[in-house]
PyMOL Python script that loads the backbone (N, CA, C, O; Angstrom):
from pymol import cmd

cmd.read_pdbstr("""\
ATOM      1  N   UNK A   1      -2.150  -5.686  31.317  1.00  0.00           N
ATOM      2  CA  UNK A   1      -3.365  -5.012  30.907  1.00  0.00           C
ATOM      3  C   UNK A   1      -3.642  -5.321  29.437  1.00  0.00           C
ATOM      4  O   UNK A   1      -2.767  -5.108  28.597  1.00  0.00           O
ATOM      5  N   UNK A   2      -5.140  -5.945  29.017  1.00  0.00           N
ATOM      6  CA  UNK A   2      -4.706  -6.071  27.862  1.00  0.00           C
ATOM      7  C   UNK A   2      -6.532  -5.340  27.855  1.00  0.00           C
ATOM      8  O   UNK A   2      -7.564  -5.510  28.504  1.00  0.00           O
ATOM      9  N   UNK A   3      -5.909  -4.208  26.314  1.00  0.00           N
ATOM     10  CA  UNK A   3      -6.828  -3.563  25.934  1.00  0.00           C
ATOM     11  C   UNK A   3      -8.296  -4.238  24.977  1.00  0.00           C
ATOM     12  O   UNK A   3      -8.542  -4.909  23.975  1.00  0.00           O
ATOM     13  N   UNK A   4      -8.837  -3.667  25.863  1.00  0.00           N
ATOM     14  CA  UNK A   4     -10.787  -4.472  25.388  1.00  0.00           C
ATOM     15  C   UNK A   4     -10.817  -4.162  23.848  1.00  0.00           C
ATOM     16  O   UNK A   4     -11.311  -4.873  22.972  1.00  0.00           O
ATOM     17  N   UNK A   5     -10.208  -2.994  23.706  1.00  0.00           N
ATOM     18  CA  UNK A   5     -10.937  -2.392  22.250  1.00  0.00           C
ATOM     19  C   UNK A   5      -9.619  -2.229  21.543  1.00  0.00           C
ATOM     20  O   UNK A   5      -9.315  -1.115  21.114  1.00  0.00           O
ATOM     21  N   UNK A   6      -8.430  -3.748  21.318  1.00  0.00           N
ATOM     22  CA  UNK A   6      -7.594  -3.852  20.407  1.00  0.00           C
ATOM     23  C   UNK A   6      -7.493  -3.624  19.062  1.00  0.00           C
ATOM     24  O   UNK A   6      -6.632  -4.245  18.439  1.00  0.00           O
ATOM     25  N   UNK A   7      -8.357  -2.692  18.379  1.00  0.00           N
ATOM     26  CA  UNK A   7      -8.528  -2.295  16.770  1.00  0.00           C
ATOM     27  C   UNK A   7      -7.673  -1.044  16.760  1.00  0.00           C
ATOM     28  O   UNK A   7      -7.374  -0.735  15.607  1.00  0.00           O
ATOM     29  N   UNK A   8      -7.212  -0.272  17.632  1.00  0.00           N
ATOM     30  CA  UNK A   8      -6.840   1.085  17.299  1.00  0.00           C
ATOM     31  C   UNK A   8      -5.860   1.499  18.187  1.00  0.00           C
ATOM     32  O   UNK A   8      -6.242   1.488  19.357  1.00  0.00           O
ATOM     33  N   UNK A   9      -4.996   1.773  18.050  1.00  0.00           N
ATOM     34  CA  UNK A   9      -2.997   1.961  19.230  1.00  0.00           C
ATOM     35  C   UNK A   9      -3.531   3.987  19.532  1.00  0.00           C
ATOM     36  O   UNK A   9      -4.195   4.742  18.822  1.00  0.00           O
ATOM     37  N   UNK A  10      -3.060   4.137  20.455  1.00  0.00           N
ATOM     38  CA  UNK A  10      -2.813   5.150  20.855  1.00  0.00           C
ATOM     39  C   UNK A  10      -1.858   6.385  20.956  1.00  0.00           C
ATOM     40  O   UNK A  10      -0.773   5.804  20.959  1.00  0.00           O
ATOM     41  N   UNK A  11      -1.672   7.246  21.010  1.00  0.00           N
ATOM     42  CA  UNK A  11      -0.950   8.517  19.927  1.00  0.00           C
ATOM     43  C   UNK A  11       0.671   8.103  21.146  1.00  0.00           C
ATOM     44  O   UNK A  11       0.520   7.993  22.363  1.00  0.00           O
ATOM     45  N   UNK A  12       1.757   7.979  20.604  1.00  0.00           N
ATOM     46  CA  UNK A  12       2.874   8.039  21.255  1.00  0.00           C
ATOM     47  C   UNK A  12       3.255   6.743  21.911  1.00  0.00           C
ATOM     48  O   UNK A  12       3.922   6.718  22.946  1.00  0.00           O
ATOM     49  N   UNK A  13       2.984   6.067  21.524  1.00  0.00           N
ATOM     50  CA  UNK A  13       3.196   4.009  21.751  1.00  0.00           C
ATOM     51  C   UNK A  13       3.995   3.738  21.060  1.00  0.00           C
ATOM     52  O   UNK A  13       3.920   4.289  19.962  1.00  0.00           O
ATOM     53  N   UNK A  14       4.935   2.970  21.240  1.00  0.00           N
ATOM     54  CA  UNK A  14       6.074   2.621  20.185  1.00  0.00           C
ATOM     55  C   UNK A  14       6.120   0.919  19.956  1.00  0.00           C
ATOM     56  O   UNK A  14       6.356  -0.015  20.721  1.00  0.00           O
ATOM     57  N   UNK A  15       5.760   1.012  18.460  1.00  0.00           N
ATOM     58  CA  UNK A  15       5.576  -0.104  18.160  1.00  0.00           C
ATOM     59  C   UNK A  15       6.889  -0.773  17.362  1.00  0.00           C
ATOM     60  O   UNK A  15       7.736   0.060  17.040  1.00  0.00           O
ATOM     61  N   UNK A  16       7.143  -2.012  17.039  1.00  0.00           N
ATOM     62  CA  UNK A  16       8.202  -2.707  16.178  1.00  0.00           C
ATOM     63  C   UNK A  16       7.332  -3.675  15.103  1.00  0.00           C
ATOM     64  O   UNK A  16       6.734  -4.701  15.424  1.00  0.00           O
ATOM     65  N   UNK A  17       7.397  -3.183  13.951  1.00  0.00           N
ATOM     66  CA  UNK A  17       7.045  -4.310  12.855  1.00  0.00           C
ATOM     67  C   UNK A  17       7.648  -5.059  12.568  1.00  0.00           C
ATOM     68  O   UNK A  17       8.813  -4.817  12.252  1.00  0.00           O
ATOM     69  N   UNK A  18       7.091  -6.439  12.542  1.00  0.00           N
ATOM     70  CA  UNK A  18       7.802  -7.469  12.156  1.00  0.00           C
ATOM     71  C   UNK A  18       6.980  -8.493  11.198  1.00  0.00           C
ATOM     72  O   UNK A  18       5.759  -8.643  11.150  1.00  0.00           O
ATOM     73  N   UNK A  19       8.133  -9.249  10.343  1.00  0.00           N
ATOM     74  CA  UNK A  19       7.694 -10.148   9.713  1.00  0.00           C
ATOM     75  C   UNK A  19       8.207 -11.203   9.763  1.00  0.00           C
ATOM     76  O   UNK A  19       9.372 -11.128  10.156  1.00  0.00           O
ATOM     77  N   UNK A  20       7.650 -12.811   9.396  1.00  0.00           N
ATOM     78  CA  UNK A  20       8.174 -13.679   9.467  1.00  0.00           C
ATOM     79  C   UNK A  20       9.670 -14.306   8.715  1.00  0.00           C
ATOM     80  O   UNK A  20       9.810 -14.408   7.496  1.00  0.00           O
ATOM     81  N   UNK A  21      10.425 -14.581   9.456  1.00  0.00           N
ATOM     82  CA  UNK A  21      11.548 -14.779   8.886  1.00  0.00           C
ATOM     83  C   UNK A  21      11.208 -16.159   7.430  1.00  0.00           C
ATOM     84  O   UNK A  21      11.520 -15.917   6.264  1.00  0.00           O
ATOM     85  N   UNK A  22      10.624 -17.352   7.810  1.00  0.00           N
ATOM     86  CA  UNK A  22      10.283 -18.212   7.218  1.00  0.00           C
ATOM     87  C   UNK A  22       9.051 -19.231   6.942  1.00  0.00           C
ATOM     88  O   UNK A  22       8.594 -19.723   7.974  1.00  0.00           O
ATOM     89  N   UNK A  23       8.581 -19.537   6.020  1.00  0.00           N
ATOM     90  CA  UNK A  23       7.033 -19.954   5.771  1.00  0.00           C
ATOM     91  C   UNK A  23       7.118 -21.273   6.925  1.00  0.00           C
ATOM     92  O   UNK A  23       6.073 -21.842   7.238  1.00  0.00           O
ATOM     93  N   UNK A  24       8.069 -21.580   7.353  1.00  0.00           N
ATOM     94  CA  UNK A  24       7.820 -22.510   8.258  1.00  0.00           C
ATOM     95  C   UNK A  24       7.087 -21.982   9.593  1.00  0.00           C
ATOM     96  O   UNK A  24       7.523 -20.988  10.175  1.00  0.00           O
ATOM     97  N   UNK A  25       5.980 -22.670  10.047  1.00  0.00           N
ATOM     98  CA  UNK A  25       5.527 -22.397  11.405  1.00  0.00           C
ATOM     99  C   UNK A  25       6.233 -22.898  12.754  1.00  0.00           C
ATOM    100  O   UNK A  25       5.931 -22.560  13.898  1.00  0.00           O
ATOM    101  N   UNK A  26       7.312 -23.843  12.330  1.00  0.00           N
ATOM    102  CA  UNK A  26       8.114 -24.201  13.184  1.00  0.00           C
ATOM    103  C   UNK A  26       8.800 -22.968  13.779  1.00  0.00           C
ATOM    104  O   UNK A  26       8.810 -22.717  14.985  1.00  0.00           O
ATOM    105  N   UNK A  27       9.371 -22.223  12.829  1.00  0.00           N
ATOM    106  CA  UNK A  27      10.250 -21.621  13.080  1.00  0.00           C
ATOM    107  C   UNK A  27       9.954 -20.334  13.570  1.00  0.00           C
ATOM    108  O   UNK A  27       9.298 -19.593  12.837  1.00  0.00           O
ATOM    109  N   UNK A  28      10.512 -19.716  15.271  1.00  0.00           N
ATOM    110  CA  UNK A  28       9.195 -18.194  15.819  1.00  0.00           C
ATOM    111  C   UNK A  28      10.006 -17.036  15.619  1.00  0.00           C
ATOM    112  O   UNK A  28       9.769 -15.939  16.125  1.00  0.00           O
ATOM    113  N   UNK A  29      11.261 -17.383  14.643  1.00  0.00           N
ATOM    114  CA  UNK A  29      12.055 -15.930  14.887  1.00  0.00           C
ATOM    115  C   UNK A  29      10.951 -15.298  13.650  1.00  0.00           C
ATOM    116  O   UNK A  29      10.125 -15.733  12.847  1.00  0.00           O
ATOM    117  N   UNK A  30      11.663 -13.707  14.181  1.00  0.00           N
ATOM    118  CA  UNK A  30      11.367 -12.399  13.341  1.00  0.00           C
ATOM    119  C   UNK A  30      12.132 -11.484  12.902  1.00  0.00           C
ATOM    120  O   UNK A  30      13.238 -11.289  13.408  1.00  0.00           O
ATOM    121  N   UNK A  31      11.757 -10.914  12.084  1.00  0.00           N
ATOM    122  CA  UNK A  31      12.824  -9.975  12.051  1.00  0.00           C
ATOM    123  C   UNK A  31      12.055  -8.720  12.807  1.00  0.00           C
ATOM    124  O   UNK A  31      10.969  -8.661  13.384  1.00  0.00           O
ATOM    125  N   UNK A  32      13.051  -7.779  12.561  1.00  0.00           N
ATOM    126  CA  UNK A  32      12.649  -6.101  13.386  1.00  0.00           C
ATOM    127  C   UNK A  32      12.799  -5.554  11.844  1.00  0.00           C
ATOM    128  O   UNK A  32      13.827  -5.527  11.167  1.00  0.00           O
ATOM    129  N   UNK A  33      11.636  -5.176  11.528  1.00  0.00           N
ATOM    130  CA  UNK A  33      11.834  -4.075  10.119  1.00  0.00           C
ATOM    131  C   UNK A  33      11.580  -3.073  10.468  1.00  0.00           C
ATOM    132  O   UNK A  33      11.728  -2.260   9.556  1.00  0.00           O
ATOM    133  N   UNK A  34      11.041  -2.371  11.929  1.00  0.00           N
ATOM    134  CA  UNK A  34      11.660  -0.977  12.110  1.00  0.00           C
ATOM    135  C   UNK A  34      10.956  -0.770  13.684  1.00  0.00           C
ATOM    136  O   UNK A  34       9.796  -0.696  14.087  1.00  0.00           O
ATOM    137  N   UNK A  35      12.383  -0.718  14.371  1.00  0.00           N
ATOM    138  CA  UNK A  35      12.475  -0.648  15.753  1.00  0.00           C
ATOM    139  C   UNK A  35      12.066   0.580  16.145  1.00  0.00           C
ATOM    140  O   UNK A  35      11.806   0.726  17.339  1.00  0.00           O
ATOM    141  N   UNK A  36      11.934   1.642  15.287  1.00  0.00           N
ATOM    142  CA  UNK A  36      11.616   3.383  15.489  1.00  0.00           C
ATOM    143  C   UNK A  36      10.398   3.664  15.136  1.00  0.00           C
ATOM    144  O   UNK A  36      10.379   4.829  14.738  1.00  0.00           O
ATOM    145  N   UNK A  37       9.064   3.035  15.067  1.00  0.00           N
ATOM    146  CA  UNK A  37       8.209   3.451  14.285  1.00  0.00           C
ATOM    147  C   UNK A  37       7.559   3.839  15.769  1.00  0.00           C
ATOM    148  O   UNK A  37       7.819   3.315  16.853  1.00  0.00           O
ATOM    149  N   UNK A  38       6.595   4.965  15.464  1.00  0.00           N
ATOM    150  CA  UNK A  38       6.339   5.505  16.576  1.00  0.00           C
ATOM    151  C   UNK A  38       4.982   6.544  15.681  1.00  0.00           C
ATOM    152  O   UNK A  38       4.919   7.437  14.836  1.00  0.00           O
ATOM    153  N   UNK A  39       3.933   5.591  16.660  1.00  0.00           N
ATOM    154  CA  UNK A  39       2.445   6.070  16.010  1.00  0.00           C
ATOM    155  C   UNK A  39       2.160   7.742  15.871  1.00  0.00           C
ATOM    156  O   UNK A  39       2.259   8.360  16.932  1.00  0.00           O
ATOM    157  N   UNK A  40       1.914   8.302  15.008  1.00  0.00           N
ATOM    158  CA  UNK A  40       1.894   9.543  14.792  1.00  0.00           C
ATOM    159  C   UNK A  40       0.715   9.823  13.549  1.00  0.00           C
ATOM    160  O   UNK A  40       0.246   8.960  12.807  1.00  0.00           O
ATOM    161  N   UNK A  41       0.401  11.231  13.556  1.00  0.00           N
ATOM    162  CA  UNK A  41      -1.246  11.524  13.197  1.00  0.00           C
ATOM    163  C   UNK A  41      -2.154  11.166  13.584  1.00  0.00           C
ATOM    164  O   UNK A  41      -1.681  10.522  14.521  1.00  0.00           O
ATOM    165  N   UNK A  42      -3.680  10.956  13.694  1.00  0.00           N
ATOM    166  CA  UNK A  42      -4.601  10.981  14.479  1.00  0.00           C
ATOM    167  C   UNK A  42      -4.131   9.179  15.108  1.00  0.00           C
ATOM    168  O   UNK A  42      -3.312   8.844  15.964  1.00  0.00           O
ATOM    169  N   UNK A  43      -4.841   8.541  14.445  1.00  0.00           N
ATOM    170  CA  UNK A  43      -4.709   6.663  15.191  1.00  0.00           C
ATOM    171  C   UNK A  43      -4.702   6.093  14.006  1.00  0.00           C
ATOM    172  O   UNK A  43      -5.412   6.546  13.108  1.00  0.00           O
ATOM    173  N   UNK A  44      -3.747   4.805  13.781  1.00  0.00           N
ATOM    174  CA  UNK A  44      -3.443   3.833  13.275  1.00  0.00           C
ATOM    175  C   UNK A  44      -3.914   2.912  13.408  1.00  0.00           C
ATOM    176  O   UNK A  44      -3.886   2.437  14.543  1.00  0.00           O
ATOM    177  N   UNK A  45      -4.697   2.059  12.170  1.00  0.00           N
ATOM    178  CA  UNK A  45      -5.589   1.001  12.779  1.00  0.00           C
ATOM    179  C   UNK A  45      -4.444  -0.079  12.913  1.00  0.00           C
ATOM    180  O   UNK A  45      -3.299   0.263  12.617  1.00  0.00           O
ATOM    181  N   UNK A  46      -4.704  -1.399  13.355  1.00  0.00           N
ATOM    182  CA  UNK A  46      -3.861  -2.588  13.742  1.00  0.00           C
ATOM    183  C   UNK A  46      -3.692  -2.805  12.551  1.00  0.00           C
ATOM    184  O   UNK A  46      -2.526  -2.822  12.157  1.00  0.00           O
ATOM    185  N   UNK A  47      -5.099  -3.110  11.305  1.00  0.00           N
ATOM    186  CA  UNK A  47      -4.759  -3.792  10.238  1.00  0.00           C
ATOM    187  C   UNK A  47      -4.330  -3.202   9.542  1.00  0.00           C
ATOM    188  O   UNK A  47      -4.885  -3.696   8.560  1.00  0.00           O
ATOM    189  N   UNK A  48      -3.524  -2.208   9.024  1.00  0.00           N
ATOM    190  CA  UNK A  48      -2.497  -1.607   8.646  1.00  0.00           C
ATOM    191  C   UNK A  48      -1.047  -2.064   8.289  1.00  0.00           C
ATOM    192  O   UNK A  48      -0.260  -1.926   7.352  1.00  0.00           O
ATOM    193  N   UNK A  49      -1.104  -2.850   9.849  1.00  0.00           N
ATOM    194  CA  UNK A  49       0.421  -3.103   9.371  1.00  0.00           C
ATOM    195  C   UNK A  49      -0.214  -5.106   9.945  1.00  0.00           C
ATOM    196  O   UNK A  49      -1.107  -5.407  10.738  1.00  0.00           O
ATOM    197  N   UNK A  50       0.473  -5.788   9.341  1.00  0.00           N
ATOM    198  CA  UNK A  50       0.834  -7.527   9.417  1.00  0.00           C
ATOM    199  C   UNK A  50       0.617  -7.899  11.120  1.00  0.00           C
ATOM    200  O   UNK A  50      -0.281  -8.605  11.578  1.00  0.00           O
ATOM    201  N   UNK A  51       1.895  -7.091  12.028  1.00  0.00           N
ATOM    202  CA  UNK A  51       2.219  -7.427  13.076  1.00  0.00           C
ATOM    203  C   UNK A  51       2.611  -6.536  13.764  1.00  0.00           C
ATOM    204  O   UNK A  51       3.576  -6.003  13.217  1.00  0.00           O
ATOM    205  N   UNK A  52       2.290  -5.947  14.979  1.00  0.00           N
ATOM    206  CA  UNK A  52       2.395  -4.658  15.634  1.00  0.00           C
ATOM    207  C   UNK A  52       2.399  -5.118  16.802  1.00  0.00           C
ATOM    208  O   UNK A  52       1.397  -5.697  17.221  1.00  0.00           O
ATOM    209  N   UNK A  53       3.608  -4.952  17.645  1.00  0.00           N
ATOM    210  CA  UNK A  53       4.026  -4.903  19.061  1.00  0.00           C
ATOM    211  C   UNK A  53       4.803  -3.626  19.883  1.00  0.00           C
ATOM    212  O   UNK A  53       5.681  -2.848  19.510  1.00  0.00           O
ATOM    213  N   UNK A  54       4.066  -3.771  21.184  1.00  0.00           N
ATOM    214  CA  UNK A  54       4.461  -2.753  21.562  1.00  0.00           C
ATOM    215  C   UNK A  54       5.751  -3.179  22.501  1.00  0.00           C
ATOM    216  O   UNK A  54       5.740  -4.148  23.260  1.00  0.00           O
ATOM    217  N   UNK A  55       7.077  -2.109  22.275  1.00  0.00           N
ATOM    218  CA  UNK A  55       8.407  -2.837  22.373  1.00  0.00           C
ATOM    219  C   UNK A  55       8.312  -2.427  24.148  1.00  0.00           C
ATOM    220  O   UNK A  55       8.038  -1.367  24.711  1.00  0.00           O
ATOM    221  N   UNK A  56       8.776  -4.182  24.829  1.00  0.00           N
ATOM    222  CA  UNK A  56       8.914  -4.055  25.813  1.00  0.00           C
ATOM    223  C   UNK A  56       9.840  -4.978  26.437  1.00  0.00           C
ATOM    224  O   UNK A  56       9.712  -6.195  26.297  1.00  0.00           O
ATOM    225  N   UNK A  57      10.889  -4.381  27.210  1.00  0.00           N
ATOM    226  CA  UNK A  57      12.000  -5.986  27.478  1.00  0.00           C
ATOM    227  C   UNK A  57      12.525  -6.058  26.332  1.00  0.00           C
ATOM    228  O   UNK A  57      12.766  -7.239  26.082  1.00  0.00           O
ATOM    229  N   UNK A  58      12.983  -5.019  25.068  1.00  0.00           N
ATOM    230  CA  UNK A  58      13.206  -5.119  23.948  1.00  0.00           C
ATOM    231  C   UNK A  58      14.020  -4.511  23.542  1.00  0.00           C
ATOM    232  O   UNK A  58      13.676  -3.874  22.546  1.00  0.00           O
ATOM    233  N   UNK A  59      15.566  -4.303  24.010  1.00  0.00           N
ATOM    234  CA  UNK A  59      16.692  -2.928  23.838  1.00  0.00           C
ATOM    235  C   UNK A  59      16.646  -3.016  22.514  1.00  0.00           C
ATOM    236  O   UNK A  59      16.413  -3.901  21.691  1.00  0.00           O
ATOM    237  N   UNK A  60      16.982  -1.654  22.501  1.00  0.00           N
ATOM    238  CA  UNK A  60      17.074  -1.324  20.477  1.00  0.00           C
ATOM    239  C   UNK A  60      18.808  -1.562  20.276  1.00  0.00           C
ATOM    240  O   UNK A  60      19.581  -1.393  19.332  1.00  0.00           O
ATOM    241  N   UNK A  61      18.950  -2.032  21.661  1.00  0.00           N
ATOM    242  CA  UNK A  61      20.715  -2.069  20.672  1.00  0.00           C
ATOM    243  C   UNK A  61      20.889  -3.774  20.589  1.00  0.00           C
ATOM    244  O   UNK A  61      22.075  -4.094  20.508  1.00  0.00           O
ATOM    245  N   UNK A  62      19.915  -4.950  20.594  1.00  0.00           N
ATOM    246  CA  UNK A  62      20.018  -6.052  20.589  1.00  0.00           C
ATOM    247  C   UNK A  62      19.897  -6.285  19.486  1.00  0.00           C
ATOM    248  O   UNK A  62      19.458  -5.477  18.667  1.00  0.00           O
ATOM    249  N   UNK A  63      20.373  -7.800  19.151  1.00  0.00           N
ATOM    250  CA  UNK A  63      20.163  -8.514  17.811  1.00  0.00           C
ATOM    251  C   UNK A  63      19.251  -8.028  16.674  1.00  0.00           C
ATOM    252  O   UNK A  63      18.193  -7.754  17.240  1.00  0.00           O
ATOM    253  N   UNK A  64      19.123  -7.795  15.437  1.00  0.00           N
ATOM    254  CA  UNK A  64      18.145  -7.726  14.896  1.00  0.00           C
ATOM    255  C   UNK A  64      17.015  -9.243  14.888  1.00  0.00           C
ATOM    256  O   UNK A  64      15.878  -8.976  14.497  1.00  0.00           O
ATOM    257  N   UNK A  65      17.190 -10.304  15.165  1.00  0.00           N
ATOM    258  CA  UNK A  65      16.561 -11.716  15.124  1.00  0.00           C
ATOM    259  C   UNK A  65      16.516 -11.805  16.916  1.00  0.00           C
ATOM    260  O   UNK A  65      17.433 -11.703  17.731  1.00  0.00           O
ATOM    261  N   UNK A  66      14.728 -12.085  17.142  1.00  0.00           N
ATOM    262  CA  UNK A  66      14.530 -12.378  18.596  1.00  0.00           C
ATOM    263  C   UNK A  66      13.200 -13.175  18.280  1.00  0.00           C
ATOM    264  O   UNK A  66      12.350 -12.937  17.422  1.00  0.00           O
ATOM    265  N   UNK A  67      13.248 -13.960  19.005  1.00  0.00           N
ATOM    266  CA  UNK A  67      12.339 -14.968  19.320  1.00  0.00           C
ATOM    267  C   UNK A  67      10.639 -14.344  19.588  1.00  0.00           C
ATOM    268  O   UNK A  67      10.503 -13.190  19.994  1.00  0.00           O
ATOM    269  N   UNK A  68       9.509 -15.159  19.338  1.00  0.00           N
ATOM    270  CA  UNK A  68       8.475 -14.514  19.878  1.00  0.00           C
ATOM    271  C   UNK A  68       8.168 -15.048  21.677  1.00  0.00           C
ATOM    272  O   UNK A  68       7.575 -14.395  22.536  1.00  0.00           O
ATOM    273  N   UNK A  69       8.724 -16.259  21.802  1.00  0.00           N
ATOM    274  CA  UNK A  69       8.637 -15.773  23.171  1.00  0.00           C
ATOM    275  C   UNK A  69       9.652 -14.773  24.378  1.00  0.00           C
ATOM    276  O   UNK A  69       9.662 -14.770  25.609  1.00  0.00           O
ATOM    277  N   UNK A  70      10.384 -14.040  23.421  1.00  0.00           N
ATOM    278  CA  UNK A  70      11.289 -13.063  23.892  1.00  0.00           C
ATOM    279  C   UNK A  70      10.652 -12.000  24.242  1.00  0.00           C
ATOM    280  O   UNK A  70      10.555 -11.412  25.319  1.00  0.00           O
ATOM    281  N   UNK A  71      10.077 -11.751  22.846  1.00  0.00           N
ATOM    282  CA  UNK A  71       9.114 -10.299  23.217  1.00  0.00           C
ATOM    283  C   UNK A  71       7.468 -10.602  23.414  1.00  0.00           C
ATOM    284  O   UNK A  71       6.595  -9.757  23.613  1.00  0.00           O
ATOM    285  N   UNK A  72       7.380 -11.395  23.352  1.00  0.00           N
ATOM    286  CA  UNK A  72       5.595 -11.696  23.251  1.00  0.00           C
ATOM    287  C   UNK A  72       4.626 -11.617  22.594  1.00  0.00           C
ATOM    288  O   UNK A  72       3.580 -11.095  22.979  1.00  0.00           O
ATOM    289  N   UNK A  73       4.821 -12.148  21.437  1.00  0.00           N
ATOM    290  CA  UNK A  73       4.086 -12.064  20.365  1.00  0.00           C
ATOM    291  C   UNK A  73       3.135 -12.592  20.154  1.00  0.00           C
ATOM    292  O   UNK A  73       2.931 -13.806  20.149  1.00  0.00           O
ATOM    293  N   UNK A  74       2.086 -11.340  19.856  1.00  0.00           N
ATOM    294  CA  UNK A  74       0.355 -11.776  19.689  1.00  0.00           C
ATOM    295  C   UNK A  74      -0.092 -11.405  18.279  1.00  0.00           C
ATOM    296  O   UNK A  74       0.016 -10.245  17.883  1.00  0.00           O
ATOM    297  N   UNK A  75      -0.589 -12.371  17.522  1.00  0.00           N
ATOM    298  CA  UNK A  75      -1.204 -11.738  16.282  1.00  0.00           C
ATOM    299  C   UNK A  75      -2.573 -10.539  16.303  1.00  0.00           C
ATOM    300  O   UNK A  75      -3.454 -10.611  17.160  1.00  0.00           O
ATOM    301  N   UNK A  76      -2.561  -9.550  15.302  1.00  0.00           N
ATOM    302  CA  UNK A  76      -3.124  -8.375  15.384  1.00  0.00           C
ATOM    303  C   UNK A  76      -4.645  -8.957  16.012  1.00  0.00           C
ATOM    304  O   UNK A  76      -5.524  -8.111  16.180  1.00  0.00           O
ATOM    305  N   UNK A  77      -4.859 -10.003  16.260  1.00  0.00           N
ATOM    306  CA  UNK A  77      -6.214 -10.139  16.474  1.00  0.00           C
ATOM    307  C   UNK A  77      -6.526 -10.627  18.205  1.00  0.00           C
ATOM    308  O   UNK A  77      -7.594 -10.984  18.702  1.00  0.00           O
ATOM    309  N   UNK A  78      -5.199 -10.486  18.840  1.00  0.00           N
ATOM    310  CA  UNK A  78      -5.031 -10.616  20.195  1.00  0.00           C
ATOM    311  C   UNK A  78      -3.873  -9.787  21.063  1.00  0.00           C
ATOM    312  O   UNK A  78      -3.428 -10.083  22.172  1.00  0.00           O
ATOM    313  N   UNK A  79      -3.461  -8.442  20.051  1.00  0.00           N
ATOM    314  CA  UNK A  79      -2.750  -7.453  19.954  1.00  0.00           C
ATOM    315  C   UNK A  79      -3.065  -7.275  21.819  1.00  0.00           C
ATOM    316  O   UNK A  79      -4.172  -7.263  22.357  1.00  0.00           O
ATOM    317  N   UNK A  80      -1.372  -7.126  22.664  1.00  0.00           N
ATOM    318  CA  UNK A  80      -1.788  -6.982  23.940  1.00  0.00           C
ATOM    319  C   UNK A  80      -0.956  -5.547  24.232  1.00  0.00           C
ATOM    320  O   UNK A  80       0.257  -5.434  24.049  1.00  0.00           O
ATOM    321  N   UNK A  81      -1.769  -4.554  24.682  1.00  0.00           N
ATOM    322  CA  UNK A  81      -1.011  -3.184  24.952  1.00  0.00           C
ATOM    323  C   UNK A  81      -0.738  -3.005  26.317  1.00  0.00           C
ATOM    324  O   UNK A  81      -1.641  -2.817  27.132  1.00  0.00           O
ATOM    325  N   UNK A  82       0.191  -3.040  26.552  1.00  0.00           N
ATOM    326  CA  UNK A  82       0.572  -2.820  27.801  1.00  0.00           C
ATOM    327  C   UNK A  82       1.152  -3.741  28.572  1.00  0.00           C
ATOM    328  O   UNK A  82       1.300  -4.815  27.991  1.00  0.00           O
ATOM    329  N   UNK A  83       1.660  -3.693  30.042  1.00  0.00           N
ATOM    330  CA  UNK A  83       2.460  -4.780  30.511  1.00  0.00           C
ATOM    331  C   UNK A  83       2.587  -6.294  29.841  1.00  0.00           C
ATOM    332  O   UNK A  83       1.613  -6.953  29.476  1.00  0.00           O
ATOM    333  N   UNK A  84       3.828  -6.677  29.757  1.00  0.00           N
ATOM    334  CA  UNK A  84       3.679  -8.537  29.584  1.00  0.00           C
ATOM    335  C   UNK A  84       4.153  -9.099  30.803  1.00  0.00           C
ATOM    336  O   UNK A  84       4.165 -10.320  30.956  1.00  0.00           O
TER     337      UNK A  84
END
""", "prot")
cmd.dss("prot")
cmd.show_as("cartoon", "prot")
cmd.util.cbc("prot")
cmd.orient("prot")
């Protein structure tokens, strides 16, 4: 399911921020700079944060370094909520 009106996450979605490990585009790892963030107060816009995924297929007790085709990584401007 990917949401029509991707500008704005919904109250109780749990997202993981991440940033690029290295200026290389070769390279798709990420890091996890916080596996607990969990949308709270009214709505959070996307552009807020760099990179916002919603954790799925994604144990919090794994590696801190995972691939983007591990978890499925879409930049905020093709942000996909819900099933991958």
């Amino acid at each position: 399911m990917i949401n029509s009106h991707p500008d704005r996450l919904q109250l109780g979605q749990f997202y993981v921020v991440l940033q690029r490990i290295k200026e290389n585009k070769s390279d798709s790892r990420l890091w996890i700079l916080d596996s607990r963030l969990r949308i709270a107060g009214s709505k959070l816009r996307i552009a807020d944060f760099k990179f916002r995924l919603k954790i799925q297929h994604v144990p919090l007790a794994s590696p801190d370094m995972v691939s983007m085709q591990n978890i499925g990584f879409h930049p905020i401007n093709s942000l996909v909520i819900g099933n991958w």
